[in-house]
N, C-alpha and C positions, 0 to 999 in steps of 0.2 A: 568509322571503320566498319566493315561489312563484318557480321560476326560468322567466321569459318572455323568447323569444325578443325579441332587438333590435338594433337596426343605430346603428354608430357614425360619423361622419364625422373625417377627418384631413384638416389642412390645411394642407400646409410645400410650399416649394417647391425643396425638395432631393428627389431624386429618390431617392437611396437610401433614406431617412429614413423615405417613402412605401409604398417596398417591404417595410421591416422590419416597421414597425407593423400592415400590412396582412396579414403572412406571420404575425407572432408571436400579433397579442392577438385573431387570428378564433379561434372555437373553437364547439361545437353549438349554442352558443346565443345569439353574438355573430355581429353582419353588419359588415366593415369596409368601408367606401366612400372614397376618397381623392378629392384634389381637390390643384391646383396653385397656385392663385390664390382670390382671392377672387367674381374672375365666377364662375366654373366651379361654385365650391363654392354662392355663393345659385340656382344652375338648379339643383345638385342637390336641395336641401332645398325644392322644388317638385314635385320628382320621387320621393324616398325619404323617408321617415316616420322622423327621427333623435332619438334620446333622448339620446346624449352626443356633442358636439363637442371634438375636439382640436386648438387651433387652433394655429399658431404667431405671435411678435406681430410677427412682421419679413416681409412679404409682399409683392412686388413692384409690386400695381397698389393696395395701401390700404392705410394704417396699422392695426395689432392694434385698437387700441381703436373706431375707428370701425368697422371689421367686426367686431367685436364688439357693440357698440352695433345693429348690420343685423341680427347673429342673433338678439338678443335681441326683438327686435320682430315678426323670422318668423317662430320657434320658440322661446315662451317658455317650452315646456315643458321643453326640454331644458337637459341641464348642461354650462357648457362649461369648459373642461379648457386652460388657457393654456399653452406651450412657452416658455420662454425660456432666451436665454443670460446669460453672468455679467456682464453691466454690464444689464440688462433688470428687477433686482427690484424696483425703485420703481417700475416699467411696471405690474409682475404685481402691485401691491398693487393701486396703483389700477384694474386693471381688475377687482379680486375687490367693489373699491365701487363697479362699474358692472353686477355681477350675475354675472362668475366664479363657479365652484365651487369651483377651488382654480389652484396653478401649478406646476409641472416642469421642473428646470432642466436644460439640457443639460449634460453626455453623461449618459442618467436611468439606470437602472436597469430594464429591461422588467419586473421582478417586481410593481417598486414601481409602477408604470405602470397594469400588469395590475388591482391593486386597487385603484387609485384611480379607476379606469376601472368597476368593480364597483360600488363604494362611491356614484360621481355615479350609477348606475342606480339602487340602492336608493335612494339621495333622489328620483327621479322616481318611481319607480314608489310611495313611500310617498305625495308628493304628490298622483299621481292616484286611489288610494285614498281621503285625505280630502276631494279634490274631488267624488269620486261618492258621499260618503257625506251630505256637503254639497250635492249636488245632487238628494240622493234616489235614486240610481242603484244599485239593485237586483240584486246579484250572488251570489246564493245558493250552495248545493254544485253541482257537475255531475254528480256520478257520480249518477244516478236507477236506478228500479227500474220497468221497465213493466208491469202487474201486468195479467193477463188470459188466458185462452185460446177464447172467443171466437171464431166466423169472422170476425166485422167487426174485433174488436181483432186476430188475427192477421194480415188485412190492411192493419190500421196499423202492426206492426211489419215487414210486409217492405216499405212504401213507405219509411219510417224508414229501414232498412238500406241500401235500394236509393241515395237522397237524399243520405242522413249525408256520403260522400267525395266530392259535387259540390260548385258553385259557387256554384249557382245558387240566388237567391229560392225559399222556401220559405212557403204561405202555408196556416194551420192553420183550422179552420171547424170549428163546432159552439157547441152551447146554453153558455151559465154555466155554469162548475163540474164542465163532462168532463173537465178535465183538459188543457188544448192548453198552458198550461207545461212542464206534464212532457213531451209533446212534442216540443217546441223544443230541450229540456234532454237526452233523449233523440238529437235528430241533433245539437246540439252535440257530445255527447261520442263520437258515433260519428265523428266528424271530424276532419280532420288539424288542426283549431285548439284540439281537446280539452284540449291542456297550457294554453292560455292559460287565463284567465274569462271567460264568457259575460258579457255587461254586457244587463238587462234594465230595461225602460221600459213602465210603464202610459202610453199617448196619454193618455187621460182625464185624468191628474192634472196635465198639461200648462195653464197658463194660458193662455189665446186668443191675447194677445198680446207672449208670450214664447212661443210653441211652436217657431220659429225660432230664436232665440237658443240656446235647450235644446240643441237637434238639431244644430245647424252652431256656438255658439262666437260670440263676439263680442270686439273690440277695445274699449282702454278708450274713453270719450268717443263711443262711435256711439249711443248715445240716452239718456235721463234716468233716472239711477240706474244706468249704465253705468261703475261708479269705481275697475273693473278688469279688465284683458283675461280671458276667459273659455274654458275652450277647451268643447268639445259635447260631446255623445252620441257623434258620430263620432269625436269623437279620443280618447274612454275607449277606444271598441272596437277602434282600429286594432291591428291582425293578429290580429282573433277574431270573435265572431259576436254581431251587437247583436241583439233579440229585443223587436220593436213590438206589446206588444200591445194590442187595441182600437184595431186603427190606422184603424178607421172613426170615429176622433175626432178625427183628424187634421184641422185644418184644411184648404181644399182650395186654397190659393195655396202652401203650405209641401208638400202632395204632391205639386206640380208639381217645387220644387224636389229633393225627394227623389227624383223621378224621374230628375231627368238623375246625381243621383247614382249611382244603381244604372247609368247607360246609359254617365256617363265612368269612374268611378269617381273622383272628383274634387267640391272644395267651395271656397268661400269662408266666412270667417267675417263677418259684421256689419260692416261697414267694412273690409273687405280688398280689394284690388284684384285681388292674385294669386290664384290656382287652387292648390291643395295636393291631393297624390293622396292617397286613402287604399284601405285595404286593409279592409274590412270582408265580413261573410260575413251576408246580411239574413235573419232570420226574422220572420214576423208574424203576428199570429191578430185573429181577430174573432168575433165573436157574431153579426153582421149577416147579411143576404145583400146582399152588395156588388153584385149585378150587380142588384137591386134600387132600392137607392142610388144607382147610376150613374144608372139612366132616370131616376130622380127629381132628378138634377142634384147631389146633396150628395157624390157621390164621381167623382173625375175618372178617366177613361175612360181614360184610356192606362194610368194607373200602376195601374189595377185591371187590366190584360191582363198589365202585365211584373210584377207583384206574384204573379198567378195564373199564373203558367208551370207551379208543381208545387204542386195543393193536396192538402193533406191533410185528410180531414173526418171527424172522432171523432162516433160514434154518442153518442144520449144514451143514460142508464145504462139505462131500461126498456125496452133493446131489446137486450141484452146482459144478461139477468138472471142467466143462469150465471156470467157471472163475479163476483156479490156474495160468495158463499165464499172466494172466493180475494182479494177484498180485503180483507172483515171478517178473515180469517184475518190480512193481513198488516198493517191497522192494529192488530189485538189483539197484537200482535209489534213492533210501532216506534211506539205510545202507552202503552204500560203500561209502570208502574216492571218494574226487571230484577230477576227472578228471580220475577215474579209472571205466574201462568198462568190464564186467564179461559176460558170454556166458556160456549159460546152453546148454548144448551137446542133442542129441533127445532120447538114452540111459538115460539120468538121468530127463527129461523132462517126459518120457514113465515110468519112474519108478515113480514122483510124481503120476501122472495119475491115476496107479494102486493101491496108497497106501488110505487106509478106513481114515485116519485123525480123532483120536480120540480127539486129542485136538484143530480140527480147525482152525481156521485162525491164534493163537496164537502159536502153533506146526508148523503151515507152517512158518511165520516170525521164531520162531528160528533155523529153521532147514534151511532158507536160512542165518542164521546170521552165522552159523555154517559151510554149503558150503563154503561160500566166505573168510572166514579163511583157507580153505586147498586146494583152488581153486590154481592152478598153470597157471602163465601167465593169468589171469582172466576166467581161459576154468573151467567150474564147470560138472565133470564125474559124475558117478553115487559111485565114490570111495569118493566124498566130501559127500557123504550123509551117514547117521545113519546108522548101523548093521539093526538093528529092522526093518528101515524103507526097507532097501534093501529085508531084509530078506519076509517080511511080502507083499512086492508088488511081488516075482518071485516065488510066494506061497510055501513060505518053503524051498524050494529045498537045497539039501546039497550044504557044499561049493566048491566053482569052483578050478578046478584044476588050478597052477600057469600058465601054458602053455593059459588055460583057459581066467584066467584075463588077462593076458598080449592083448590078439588077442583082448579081450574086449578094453581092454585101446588102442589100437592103433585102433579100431574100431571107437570110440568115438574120440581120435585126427584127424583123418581124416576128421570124420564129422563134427567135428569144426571150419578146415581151409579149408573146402569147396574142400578135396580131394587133395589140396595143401600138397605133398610128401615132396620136403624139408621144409617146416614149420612145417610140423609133427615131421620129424625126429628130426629136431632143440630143440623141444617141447618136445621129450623123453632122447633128449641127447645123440643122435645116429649119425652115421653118413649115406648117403643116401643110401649109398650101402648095409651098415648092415639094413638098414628099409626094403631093397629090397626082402633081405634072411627071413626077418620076414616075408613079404607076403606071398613069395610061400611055405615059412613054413605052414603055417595057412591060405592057399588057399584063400589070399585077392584078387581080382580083381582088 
């Protein structure tokens, strides 16, 4: 299990008790928060974003199981962790059947404490896993690779660096397929929320009239087919960085409310009355031009200004053609089996070069994914590449007579083995003498 920062709540009304557990079981990756009573403690859990509660069942203004019963209804995500004394165990049974995690009896043991305390966070945080897997919620590797050198890509990587350790909305622009995940992925991991996961969301695959629900979480019984509390988008990502993309599919009554999100930091879920803070860090990308969309009414106007406070906008690939060697070099290196070494010939290198790349950086990956399937001996011709793509870089021209390709194809094995005659030959399945007859056939030097 990834170890993620998270905050614990303590709830006794012994004052030393307060100070022990608060001194003892904090440590780099736990936050302890106390509380005296049970008011104190439901403001807190308004206010801090708690994954395990430690409660005690003996509390001055409510009995254990009815604040118990309070927690479980404001923070069903979290585990709570019962205190009792020695006439109290028929208490702590039944409150492990009102949704307890486990109980602790006094005078405890801190050790034993400490992991039981671990143990309720590993069950959250496994649960929030198969909730976002269940929910579709897309949380791939972080560690990325920005691949370019480029004037315009090297000015996206120092906006990236500059960005990465703010706070602030980050909003990514450019065509299909340039790449504005790796992006996102990219100032995630340059940021202080890097140890957490990024939690990413296609707008698009949002259903119209669940696109709320998704986002903010909902209680059970707030509309039809609602047959259990739900928590959102916003509470996978709390304390890391959520990633909206095509958030110009966002419906525009649900952008309002994301706006005041970004403006309090603060949500309701679907039937909630109260306000819950949360800690999230926004990225968003789009294909659109949003300030576009705005005049036309389909994107709301404010949350497109505090959305664009810092944009970042990736060239498409045909304007950045230098860096195609430096990709195809490093998909031929993290899509090919290992130990296996592939050679683009200067014929199908010359023909990338030429081609416009409509679909950009994700049309170049499939179109090397596609090479390297009909790549013979690992040597990639301009015959492993698409019709289209052939066609459209040697502008049009009809097709090559067989005599034609062939002098092509033995043009291209030569310059692959470095003019090396019998490795060619070997490589067409010739023998050297008949490679010889080919030359002066087709006037090779």
């Amino acid at each position: 299990m990834r170890q993620e920062h998270y905050a614990v709540l303590v709830i006794d009304d012994e004052e030393p008790i307060r100070r022990l557990l608060q001194k003892e079981l904090s440590n780099s990756h736990r936050e302890i928060h106390v509380a005296a009573d049970a008011a104190t403690a439901l403001a807190l859990m308004h206010v801090h974003w708690f994954e395990v509660v430690l409660m005690d069942l003996r509390l001055p203004d409510v009995a254990g199981l009815d604040l118990l019963i309070q927690v479980r209804e404001s923070i069903p995500h979290a585990e709570v962790i019962m205190i009792t004394g020695h006439g109290d165990v028929d208490v702590a049974v039944e409150a492990m059947k009102l949704g307890a995690y486990d109980f602790i009896r006094k005078p405890f043991h801190l050790d034993r404490l400490d992991l039981l305390v671990e143990k309720a966070h590993q069950r959250v945080w496994l649960a929030r896993e198969n909730d976002r897997l269940r929910h579709g919620v897309e949380s791939g590797p972080d560690s990325v690779r920005f691949i370019g050198h480029s004037s315009s890509i090297s000015e996206v990587q120092f906006l990236i660096n500059k960005v990465a350790p703010a706070r602030i909305p980050v909003l990514i622009t450019g065509e299909s397929g340039v790449g504005k995940e790796i992006v996102a992925r990219a100032i995630h991991s340059g940021s202080p929320l890097a140890a957490n996961r990024m939690v990413t969301k296609n707008c698009a695959s949002f259903q119209k009239e669940l696109a709320r629900s998704e986002l903010f979480g909902h209680l059970k019984g707030t509309f039809t087919g609602a047959d259990a509390t739900r928590e959102g988008l916003l509470s996978f990502a709390h304390g890391s960085t959520l990633f909206l993309d095509e958030i110009g599919e966002l419906p525009l009554d649900v952008q309002a409310s994301l706006l005041r999100v970004l403006e309090t930091g603060s949500f309701r879920r679907l039937g909630e009355k109260e306000e819950r803070n949360v800690s999230v860090r926004f990225l968003f990308a789009t294909n659109r031009r949003l300030q576009e969309e705005v005049e036309a009414g389909r994107f709301n106007e404010a949350f497109f200004h505090r959305i664009n406070a810092f944009n970042i906008h990736l060239p498409p690939l045909k304007e950045r053609m230098e860096d195609i060697p430096l990709l195809v070099d490093y998909f031929l290196s993290a899509l090919g089996p290992e130990h296996t070494r592939y050679r683009v010939v200067t014929g199908a290198m010359n023909c990338m070069l030429r081609y416009n790349w409509p679909g950009n950086v994700r049309e170049l990956r499939n179109t090397i994914e596609r090479a390297m399937i009909l790549a013979e001996n690992g040597i990639i011709t301009e015959r492993c590449l698409p019709r289209d793509l052939q066609e459209a870089a040697d502008g049009g021209e009809k097709a090559l007579t067989l005599d034609a390709v062939e002098k092509q194809h033995i043009l291209e094995l030569l310059d692959a083995f470095g003019g090396n005659r019998q490795q060619t030959a070997e490589a067409l399945g010739i023998s050297r003498k008949t490679l010889y007859r080919r030359l002066l056939r087709y006037n090779i030097g």
